[in-house]
C-alpha positions as CSV (number, residue, x, y, z in Angstrom):
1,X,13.0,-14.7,-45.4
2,X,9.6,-13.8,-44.0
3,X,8.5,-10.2,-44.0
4,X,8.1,-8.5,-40.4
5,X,4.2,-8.5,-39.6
6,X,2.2,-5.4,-40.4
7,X,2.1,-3.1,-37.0
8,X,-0.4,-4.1,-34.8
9,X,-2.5,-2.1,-32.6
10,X,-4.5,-4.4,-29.8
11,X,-6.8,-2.9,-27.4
12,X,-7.8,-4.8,-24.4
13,X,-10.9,-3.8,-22.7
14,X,-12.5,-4.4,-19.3
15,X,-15.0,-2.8,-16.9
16,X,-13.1,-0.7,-14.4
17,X,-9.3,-0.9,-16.4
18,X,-7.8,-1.2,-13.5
19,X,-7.0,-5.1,-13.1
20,X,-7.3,-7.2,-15.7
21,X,-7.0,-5.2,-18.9
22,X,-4.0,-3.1,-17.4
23,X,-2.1,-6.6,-17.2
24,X,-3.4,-7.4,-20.7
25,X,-2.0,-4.1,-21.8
26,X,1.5,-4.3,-19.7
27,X,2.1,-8.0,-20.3
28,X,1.6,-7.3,-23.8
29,X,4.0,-4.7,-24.2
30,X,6.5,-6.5,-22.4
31,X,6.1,-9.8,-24.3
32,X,5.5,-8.5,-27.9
33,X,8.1,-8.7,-31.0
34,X,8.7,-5.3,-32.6
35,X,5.7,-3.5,-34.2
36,X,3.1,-4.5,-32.1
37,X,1.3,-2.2,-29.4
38,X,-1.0,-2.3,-26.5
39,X,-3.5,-0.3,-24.9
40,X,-6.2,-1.0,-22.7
41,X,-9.8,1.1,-21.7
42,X,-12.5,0.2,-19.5
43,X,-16.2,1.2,-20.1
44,X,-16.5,1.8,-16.7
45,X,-13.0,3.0,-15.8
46,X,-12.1,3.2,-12.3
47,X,-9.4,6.1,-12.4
48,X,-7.4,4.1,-10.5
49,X,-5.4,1.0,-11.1
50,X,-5.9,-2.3,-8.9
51,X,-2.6,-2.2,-6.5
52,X,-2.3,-6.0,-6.4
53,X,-2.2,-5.9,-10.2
54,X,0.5,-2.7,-9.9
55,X,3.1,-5.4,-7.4
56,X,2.3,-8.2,-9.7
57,X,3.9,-6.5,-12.8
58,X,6.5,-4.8,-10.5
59,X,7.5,-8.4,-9.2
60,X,7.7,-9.4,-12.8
61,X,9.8,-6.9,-13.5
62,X,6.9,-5.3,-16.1
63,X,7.3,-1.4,-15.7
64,X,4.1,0.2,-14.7
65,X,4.9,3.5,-16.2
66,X,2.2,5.2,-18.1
67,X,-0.5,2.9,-17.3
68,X,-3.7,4.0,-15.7
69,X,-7.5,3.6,-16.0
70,X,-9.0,5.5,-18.4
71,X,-12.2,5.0,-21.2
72,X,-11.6,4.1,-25.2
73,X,-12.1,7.8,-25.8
74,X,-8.5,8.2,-25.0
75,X,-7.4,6.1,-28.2
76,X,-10.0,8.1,-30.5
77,X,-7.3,9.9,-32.4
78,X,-5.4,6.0,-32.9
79,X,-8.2,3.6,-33.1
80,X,-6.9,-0.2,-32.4
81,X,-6.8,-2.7,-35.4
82,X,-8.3,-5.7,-33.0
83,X,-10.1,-5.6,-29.5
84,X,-9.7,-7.8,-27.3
85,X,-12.5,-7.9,-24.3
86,X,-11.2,-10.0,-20.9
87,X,-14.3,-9.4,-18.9
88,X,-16.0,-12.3,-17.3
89,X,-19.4,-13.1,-19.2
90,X,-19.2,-16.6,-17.4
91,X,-19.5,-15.1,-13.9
92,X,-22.4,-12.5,-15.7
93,X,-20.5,-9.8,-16.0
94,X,-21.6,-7.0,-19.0
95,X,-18.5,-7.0,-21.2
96,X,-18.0,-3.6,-23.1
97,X,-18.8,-2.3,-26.4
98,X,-16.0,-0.9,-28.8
99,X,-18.2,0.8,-31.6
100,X,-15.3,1.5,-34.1
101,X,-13.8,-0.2,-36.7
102,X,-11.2,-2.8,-35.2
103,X,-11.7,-6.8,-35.3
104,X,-13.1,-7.8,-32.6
105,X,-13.0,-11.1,-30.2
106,X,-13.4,-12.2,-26.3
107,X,-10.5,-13.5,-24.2
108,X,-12.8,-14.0,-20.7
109,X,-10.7,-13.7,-17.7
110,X,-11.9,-13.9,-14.1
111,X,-10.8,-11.1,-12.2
112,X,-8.0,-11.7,-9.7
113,X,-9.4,-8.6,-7.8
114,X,-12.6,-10.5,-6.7
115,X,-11.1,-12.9,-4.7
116,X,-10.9,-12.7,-1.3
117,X,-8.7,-14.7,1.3
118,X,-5.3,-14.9,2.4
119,X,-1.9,-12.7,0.9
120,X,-1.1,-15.7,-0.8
121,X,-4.6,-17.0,-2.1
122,X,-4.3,-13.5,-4.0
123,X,-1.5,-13.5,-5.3
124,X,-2.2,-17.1,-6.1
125,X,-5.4,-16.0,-8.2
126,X,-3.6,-12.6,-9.9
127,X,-0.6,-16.0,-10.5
128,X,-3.0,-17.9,-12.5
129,X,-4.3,-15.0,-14.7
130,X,-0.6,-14.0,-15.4
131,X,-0.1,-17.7,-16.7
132,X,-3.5,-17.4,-18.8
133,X,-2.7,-14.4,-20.3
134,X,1.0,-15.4,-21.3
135,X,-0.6,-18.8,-22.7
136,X,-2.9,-17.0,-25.1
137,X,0.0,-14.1,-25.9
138,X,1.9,-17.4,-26.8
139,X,-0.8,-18.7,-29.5
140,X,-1.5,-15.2,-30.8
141,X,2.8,-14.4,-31.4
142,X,2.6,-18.1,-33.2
143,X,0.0,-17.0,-35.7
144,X,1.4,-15.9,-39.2
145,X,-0.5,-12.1,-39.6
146,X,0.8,-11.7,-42.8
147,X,-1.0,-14.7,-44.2
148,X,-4.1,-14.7,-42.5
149,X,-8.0,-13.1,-43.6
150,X,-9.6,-10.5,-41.6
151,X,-12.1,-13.9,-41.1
152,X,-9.1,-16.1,-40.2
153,X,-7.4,-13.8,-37.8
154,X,-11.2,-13.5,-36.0
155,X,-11.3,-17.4,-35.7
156,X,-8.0,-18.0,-34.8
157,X,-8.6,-15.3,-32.1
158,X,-11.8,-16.7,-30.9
159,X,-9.9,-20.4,-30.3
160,X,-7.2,-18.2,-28.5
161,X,-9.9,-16.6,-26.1
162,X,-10.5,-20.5,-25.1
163,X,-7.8,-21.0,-23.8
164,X,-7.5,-21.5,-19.8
């Protein structure tokens, strides 16, 4: 019998927390086996969250309850154990800084909330980083915590964060 994984605490961060982090965070959540958590901050938090990204959950079926922009500050109390940063350094955005002691990695996403066009080329784009994110939550639930190094668990992340 394998033992249940150690609690995990994931924090994933954006700019504004208001789009792609918030999904990160609810996604999570919803997808994750006992003993795991999410929360997500923004270093630039918005206050409010993107509505697109609030009717993408809710068609999901995700509950949106308790989720809302906020800064890092919030989780000072309960630091993570790894943060995960879903900004877009390919399209030059600044990705932010978690200064405390957590393993780190980046898990680039474009944000859904930059595209413009049609109802349906939206929801198309918010679609796609659904799918990305459920891809990589996928390869992260496969990974054996129990057996893996701080150095490891960073690596394996890292390969994660490649995924498209």
């Amino acid at each position: 019998m394998n033992p249940l994984p150690a609690p995990k605490k994931i924090l994933f961060m954006c700019t504004a927390n208001s789009c792609r982090s918030v999904l990160s965070e609810a996604l999570f959540n919803h997808l994750a086996p006992a003993g795991f958590e999410a929360v997500s901050s923004g270093s630039f938090p918005s206050g409010r969250l993107n509505a697109q990204a609030v009717r993408t959950l809710h068609d999901l079926g995700i509950p949106t309850e308790g989720l809302y922009s906020k800064d890092s500050s919030a989780f000072a109390d309960t630091p993570p154990d790894i943060v995960i940063t879903v900004c877009d350094k390919a399209a030059g955005e600044t990705c932010p800084v978690y200064f405390g002691p957590a393993l780190k990695s980046h898990w680039g996403l474009a944000d859904p909330s930059d595209v413009q066009g049609t109802d349906e080329e939206i929801k198309a784009a918010f679609a796609e980083t659904v799918e990305t994110i459920k891809r990589r939550f996928a390869a992260f639930f496969a990974l054996d915590l129990n057996s893996l190094s701080d150095a490891d668990l960073k690596a394996a992340l890292d390969r994660i964060g490649a995924l498209s």
